[in-house]
C-alpha positions as CSV (number, residue, x, y, z in Angstrom):
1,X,-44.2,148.1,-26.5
2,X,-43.3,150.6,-24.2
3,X,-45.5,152.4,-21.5
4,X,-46.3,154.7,-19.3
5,X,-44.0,156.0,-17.0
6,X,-44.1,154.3,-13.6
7,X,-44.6,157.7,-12.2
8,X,-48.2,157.9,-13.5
9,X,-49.2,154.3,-12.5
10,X,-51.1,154.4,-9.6
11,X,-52.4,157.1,-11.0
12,X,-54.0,155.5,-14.0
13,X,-54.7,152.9,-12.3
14,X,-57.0,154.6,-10.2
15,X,-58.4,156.7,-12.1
16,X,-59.7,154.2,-14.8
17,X,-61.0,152.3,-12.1
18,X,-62.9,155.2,-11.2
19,X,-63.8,155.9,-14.6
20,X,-65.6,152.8,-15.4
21,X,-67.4,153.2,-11.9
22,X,-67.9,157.1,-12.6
23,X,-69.5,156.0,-16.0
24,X,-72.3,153.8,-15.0
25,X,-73.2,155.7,-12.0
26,X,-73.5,158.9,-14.0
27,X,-75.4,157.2,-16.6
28,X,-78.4,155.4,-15.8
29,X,-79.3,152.3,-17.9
30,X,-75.6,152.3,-19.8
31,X,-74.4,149.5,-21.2
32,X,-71.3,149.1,-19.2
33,X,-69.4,146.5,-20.9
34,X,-69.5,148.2,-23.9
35,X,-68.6,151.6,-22.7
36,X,-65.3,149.5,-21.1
37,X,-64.8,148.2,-24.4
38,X,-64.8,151.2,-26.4
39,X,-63.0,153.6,-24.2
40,X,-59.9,150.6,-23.9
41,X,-59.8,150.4,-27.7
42,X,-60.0,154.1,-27.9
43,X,-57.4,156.4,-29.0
44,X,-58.2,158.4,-25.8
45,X,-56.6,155.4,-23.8
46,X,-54.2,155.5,-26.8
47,X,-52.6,158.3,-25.9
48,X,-52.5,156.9,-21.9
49,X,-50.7,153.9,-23.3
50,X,-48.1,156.8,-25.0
51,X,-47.9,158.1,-22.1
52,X,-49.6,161.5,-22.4
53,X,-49.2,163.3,-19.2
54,X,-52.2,165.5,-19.8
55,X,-54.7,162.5,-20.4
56,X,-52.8,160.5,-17.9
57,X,-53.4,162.6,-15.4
58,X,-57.2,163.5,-15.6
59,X,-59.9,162.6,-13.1
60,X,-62.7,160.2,-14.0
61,X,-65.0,163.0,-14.6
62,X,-62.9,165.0,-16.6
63,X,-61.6,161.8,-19.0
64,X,-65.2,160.7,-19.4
65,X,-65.9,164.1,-20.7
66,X,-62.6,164.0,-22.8
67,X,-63.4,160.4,-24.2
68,X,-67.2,161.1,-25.2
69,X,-66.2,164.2,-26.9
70,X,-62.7,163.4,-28.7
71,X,-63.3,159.7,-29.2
72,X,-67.4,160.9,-30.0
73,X,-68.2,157.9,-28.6
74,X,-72.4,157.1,-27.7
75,X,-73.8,156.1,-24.6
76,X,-75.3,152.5,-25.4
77,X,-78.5,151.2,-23.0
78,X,-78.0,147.6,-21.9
79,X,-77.1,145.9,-18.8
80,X,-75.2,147.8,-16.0
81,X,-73.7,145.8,-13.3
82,X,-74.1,147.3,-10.3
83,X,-71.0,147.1,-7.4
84,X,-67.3,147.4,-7.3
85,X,-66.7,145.6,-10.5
86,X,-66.2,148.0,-13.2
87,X,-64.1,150.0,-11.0
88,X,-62.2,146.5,-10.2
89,X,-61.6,145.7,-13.7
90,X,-60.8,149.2,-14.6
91,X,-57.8,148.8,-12.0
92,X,-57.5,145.3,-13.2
93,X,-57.0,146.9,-17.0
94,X,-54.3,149.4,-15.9
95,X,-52.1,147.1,-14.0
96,X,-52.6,144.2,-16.9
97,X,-51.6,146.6,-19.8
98,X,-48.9,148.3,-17.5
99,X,-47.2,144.9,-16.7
100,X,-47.3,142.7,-19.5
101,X,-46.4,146.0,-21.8
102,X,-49.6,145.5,-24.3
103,X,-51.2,148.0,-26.0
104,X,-54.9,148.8,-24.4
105,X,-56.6,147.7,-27.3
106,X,-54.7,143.9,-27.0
107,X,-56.0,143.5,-23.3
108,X,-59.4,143.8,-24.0
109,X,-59.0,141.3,-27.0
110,X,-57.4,139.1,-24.8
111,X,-59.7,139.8,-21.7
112,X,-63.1,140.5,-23.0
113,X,-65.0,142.4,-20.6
114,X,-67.5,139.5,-20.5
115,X,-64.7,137.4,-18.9
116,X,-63.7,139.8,-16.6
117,X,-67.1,140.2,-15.4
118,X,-67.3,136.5,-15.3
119,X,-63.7,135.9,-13.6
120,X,-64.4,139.2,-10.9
121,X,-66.1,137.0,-8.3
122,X,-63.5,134.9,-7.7
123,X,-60.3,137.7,-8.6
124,X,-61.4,140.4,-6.9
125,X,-60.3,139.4,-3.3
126,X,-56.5,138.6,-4.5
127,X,-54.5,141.5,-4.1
128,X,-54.7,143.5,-7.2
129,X,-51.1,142.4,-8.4
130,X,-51.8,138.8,-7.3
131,X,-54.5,138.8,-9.7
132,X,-53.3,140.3,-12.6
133,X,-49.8,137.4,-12.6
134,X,-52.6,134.8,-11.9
135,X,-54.0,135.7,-15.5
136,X,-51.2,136.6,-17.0
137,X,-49.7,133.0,-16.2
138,X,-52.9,131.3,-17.8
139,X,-52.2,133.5,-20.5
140,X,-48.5,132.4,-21.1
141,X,-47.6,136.0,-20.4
142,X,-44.2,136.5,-19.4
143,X,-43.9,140.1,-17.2
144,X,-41.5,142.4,-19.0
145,X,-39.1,144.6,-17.6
């Protein structure tokens, strides 16, 4: 599959960090974890993976907004998770999906977001990139060029 430019990386990278973060500390009481899911298997993050400059581009406010209204997606209630985390696996996400060339939607099948929550306690003090080849290897990933 191919990606996203390079150009946008760090880009998307931070900003769907941000947006995961942006998204429970807007929204009181949201179910996090499903929010993540959604928005990954969403053509919204579609259209990142294409590598729509408008969308790629966007703030965390501003895709949030985009998401909810073009992927209509509802705010769930459930358990939020408080911390760095869903910013964390946000980043985590990016990189993972940039790397290994799979589409959005494959990462989070592969990675549920329970197991990233699970695995963040002991991932999140690798260096980001560190990280994401640690899982990829368990995955039998090979990094494409």
């Amino acid at each position: 599959m191919e990606v996203f430019s390079e150009a946008y990386l760090d880009e998307v990278i931070e900003n769907q960090g941000k947006l995961f973060e942006y998204a429970e500390e807007h929204c009181p009481g949201i179910d996090v974890a499903d929010f993540i899911e959604a928005y990954m298997k969403s053509r919204t993050r579609g259209l990142i993976d294409a590598g729509q400059a408008y969308i790629s581009t966007m703030d965390a406010e501003d895709l949030f907004n985009y998401f909810l209204k073009n992927d209509k997606y509802e705010l769930k209630h459930g358990k939020a998770s408080g911390g760095f985390a869903p910013n964390w696996i946000g980043q985590f996400y990016a990189l993972f999906q940039w790397i290994y060339k799979l589409p959005s939607k494959e990462v989070v099948k592969l990675l549920p977001v329970e197991f990233m929550f699970e695995g963040y306690p002991g991932l999140h003090d690798l260096d980001l990139l560190v990280a994401v080849r640690k899982v990829g290897e368990k995955c039998g990933l090979a990094i494409q060029k």
